[in-house]
C-alpha positions in Angstrom: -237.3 -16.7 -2.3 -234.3 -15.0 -2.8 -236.0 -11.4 -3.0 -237.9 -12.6 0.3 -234.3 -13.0 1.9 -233.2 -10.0 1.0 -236.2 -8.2 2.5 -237.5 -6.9 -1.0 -240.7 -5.7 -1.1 -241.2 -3.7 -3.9 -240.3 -4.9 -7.6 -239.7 -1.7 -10.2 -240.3 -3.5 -13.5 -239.0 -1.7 -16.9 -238.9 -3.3 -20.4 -240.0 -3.4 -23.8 -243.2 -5.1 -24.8 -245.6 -3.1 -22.5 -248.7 -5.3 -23.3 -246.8 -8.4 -22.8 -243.8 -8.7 -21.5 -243.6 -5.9 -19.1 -247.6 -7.1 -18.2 -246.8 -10.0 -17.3 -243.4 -9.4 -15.0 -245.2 -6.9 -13.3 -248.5 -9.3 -12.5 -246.3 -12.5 -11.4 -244.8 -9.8 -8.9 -248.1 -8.9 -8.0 -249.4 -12.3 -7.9 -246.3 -13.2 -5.0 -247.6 -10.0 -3.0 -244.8 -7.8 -4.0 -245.7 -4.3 -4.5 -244.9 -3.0 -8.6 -243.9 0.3 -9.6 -243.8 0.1 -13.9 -241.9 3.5 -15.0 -243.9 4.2 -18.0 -241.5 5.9 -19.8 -238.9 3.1 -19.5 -241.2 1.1 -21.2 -241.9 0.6 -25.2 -244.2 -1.6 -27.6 -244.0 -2.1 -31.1 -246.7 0.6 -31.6 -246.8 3.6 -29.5 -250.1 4.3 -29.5 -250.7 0.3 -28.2 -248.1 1.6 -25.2 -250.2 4.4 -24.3 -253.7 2.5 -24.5 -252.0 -0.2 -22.0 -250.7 1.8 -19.5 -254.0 4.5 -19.7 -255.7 1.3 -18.4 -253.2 0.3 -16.1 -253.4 3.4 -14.2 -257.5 3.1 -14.3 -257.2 0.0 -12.7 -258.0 0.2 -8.9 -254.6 -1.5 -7.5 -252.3 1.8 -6.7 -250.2 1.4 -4.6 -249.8 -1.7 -4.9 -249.1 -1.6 -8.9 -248.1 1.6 -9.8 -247.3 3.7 -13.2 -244.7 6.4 -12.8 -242.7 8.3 -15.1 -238.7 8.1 -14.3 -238.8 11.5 -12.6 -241.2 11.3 -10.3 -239.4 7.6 -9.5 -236.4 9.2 -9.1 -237.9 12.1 -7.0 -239.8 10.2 -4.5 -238.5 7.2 -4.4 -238.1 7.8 -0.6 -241.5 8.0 -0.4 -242.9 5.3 -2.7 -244.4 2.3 -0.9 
């Protein structure tokens, strides 16, 4: 509600535990109807190669824009121009 107030509607979620923790946040914002920018390389799991394999899927999955995987720059870069 509070992030409704404020006229938020774009959550930019960051985190450790990609597969999990960083999943989740990211689909409950989804879930509410709040766009979700994940910055990929802000992001970690125990095993890299589990971080890769969960975000390659992520970004196969037809819901850009509204979730989205970025890397910092390109955040950074465009964030005017992000949804």
């Amino acid at each position: 509600m509070t992030l409704r107030l404020w006229k938020i509607d774009t959550i930019v979620v960051v985190g450790i535990a990609t597969p999990v923790c960083v999943y989740m946040t990211a689909m409950d914002g989804f879930s509410y109807d709040f766009r979700v920018i994940i910055i990929e390389d802000c992001c970690a799991a125990h095993q890299p190669e589990v971080h890769e394999a969960f975000l390659s899927a992520l970004k196969k999955l037809p819901l850009d824009p509204l979730v989205r995987v970025v890397k910092l720059n390109t955040f950074l870069s465009d964030i005017d121009r992000l949804p």
